[in-house]
C-alpha positions as a printed Julia matrix, in Angstrom:
270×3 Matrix{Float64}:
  68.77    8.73   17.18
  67.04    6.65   19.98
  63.43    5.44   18.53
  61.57    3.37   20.59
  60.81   -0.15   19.77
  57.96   -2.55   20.06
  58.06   -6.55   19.72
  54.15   -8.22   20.38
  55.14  -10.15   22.88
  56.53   -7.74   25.16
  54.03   -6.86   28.57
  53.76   -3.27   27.98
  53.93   -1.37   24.91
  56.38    1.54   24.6
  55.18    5.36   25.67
  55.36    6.63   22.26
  53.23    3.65   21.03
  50.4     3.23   23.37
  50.11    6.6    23.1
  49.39    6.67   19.51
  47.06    3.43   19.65
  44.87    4.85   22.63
  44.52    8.06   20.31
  43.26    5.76   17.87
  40.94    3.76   19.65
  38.83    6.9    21.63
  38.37    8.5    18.17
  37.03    4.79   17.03
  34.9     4.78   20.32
  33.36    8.25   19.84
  32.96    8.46   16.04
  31.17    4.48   15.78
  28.38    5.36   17.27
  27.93    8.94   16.55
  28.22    7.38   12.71
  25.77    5.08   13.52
  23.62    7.64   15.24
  23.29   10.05   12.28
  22.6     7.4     9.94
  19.41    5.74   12.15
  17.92    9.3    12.36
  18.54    9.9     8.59
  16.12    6.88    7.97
  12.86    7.75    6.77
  10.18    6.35    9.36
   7.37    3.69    9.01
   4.37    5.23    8.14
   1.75    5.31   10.79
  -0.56    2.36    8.93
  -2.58    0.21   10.89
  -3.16   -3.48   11.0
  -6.01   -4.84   13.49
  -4.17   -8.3    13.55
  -5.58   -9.42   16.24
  -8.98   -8.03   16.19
 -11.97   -9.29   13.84
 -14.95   -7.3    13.06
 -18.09   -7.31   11.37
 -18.6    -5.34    8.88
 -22.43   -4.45    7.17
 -23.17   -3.38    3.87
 -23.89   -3.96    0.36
 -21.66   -6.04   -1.05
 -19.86   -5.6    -4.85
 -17.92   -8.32   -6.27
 -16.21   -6.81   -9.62
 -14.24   -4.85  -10.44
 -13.3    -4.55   -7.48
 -14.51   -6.23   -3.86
 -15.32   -3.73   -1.67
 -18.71   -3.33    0.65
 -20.55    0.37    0.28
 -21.26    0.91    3.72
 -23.96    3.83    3.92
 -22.82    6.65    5.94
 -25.0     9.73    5.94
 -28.32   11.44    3.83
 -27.79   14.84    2.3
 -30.21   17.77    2.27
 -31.34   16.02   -0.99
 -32.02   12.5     0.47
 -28.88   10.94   -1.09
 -27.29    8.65    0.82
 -23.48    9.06    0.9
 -21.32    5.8     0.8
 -17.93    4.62    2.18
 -16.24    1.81   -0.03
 -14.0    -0.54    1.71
 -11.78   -2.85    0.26
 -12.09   -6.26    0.72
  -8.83   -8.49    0.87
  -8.53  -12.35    1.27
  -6.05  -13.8     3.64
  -2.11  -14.17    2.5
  -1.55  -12.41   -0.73
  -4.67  -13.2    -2.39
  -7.62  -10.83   -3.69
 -11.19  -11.54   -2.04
 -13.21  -13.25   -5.35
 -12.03  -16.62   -4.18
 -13.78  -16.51   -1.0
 -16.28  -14.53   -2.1
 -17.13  -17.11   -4.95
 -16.88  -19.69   -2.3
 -19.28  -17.63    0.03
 -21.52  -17.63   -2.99
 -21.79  -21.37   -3.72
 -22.26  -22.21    0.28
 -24.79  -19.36    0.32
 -26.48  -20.71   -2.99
 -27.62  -16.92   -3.75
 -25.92  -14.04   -5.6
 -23.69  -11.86   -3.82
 -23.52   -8.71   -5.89
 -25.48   -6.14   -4.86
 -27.02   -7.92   -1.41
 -26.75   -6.65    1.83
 -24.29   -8.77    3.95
 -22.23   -8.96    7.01
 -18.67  -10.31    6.9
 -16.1   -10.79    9.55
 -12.64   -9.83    9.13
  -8.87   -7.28   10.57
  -9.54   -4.37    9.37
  -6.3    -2.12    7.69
  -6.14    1.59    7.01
  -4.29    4.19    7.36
  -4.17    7.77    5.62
  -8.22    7.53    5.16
  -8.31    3.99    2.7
  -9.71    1.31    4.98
  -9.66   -2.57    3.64
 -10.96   -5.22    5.16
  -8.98   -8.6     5.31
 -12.01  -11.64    5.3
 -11.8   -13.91    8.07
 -11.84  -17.77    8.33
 -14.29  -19.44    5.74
 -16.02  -20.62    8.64
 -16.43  -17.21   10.39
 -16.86  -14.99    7.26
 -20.28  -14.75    6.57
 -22.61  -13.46    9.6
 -25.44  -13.33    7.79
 -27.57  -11.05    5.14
 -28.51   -7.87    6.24
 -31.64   -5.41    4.85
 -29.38   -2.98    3.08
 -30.95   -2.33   -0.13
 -28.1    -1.18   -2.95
 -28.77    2.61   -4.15
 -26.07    2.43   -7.34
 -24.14    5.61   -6.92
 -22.9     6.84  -10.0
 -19.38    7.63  -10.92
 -18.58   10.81  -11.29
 -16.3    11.78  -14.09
 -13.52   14.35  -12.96
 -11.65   14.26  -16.6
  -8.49   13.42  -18.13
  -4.89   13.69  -15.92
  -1.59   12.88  -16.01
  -0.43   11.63  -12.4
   3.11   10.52  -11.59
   3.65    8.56   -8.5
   4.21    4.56   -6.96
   2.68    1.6    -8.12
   1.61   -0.24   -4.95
  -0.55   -3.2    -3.14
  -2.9    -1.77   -0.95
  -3.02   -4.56    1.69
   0.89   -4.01    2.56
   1.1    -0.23    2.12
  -1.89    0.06    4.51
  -0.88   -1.45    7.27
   0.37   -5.19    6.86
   3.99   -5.11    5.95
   6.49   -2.11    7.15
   7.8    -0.8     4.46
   4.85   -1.39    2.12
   6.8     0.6    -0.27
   9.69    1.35   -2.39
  12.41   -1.21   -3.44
  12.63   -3.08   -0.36
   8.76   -3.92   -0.87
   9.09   -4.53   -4.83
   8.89   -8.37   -5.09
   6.47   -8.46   -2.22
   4.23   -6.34   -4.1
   4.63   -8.36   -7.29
   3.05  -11.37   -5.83
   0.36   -9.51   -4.25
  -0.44   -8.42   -7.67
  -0.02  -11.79   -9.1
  -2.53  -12.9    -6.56
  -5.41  -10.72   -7.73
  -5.09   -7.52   -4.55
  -5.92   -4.63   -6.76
  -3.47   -2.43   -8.06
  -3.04    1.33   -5.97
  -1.7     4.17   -7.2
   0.25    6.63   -4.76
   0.66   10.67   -5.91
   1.23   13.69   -4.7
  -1.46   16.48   -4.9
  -0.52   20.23   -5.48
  -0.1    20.89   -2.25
   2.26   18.09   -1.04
  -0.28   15.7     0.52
  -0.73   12.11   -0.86
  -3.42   11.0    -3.22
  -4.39    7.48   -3.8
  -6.42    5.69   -6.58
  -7.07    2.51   -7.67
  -5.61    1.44  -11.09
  -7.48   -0.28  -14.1
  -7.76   -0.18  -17.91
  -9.77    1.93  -20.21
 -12.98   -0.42  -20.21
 -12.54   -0.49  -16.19
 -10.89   -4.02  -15.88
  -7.86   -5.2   -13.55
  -4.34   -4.84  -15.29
  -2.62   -6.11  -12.66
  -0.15   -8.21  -14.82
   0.7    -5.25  -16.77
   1.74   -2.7   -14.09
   3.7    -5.64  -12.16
   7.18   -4.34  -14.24
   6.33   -0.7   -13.01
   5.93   -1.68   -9.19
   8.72    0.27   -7.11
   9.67    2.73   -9.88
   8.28    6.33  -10.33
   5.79    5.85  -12.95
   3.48    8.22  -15.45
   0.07    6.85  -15.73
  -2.5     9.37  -18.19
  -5.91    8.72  -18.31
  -9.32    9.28  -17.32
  -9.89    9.54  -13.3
 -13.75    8.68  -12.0
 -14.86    8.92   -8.07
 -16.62    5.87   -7.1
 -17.91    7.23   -4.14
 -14.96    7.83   -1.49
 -13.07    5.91   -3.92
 -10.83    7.43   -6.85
 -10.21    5.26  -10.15
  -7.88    5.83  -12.85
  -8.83    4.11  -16.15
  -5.41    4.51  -17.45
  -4.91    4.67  -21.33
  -0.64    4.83  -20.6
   1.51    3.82  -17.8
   5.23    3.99  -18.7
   8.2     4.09  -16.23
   9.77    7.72  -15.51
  13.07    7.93  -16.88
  15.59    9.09  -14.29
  16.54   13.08  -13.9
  19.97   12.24  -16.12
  18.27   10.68  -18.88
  17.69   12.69  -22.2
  13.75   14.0   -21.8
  10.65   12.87  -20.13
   8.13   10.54  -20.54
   4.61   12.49  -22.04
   0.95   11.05  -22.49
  -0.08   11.67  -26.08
């Protein structure tokens, strides 16, 4: 029996050999990146969010400070002269909520801000219809008071629901940071909690599209430091949902993680 041999230092490897390791190293070169392929296309994609990072804006309308900072800009009049509103959000700079500049506006101003017609500079963010509006420079922010008188719109109650869905921070998941959600944008979303940005919910509606709504408590008060533990995870939230103009508001009763599909039952609102 004549079997060929091969020592490492030798020039050329024998027939038999080469043979096998050029066998070898085509299926390497063809399967890498055909691996590599399927796996990039198997990603899901960034969502199409927007951030207008290097564009500032001015913004007019009436401004609210609590519970949450948004400006009501007036949009149209109905057939019975009410004037329909767009809320959106207001956002300091880095991961912090608007009330500190907003306060700060306040004192330079020497006037209350809630309820007054202003005009404030800032990058706007939106995607999926929510819009926010990330305040500019403390020495660029305020461009003056405008003569937008405040018509209070009333919430309108829609009843009580049980929605399952994300815990999220608006800012990131509308534009700033790619992914703005999930686990990769967990401890990201902590802090922006932590540092006042209000607390979104994300859902899906009966037909498959996304529904968002801005999460407080039962008296309509930020719970940011509660949800923070839920951020990330599929979560149940039951309580009572209002429409603040364009705006939807859950004034949640519970919020309790989902357990996973092999644990033993389901999480219920009582």
């Amino acid at each position: 029996m004549n079997e060929e041999f091969y020592i490492g230092w030798q020039d050329k490897a024998p027939k038999s050999y080469g043979q096998s390791v050029k066998y070898v190293v085509w299926t390497l070169v063809i399967l890498v990146p055909l691996i590599a392929g399927i796996l990039v296309l198997s990603q899901r994609g960034f969502i199409p969010s927007k951030y207008e990072i290097a564009h500032f804006r001015t913004l007019e309308g009436i401004l609210l400070t609590e519970p949450i900072p948004c400006l009501k800009i007036p949009l149209i009049q109905d057939e019975k002269g009410i004037i329909r509103f767009q809320r959106i959000l207001l956002i300091g700079m880095g991961k912090k909520s608007a009330t500190p500049a907003l306060e700060a506006l306040a004192q330079k101003t020497g006037k209350p801000l809630m309820g007054k017609g202003v005009r404030l500079k800032g990058k706007l963010i939106y995607y999926d219809g929510v819009v926010a509006l990330e305040l500019g420079p403390e020495k660029e922010l305020f461009q003056g008071f405008s003569k937008l008188k405040d018509v209070a719109s009333t919430p309108v109650d829609l009843g009580k629901v049980t929605l399952r869905g994300e815990i999220l921070d608006p800012k990131c998941y509308l534009g700033v940071m790619r992914p703005g959600e999930g686990k990769p944008h967990r401890s990201c979303a902590i802090r922006c909690l932590a540092g006042g940005i209000p607390a979104f919910f994300k859902t899906k509606t009966s037909n498959g599209g996304q529904q968002y709504c801005f999460v407080l408590d039962q008296d309509g008060r930020p719970i940011n430091d509660k949800l923070a533990p839920y951020v990330a995870d599929e979560v149940q939230v039951c309580g009572v949902v209002e429409q603040w103009d364009n705006w939807y508001v859950v004034k949640a009763e519970e919020y309790k993680q989902l357990m996973p599909y092999w644990g033993k039952g389901m999480v219920m609102c009582r």
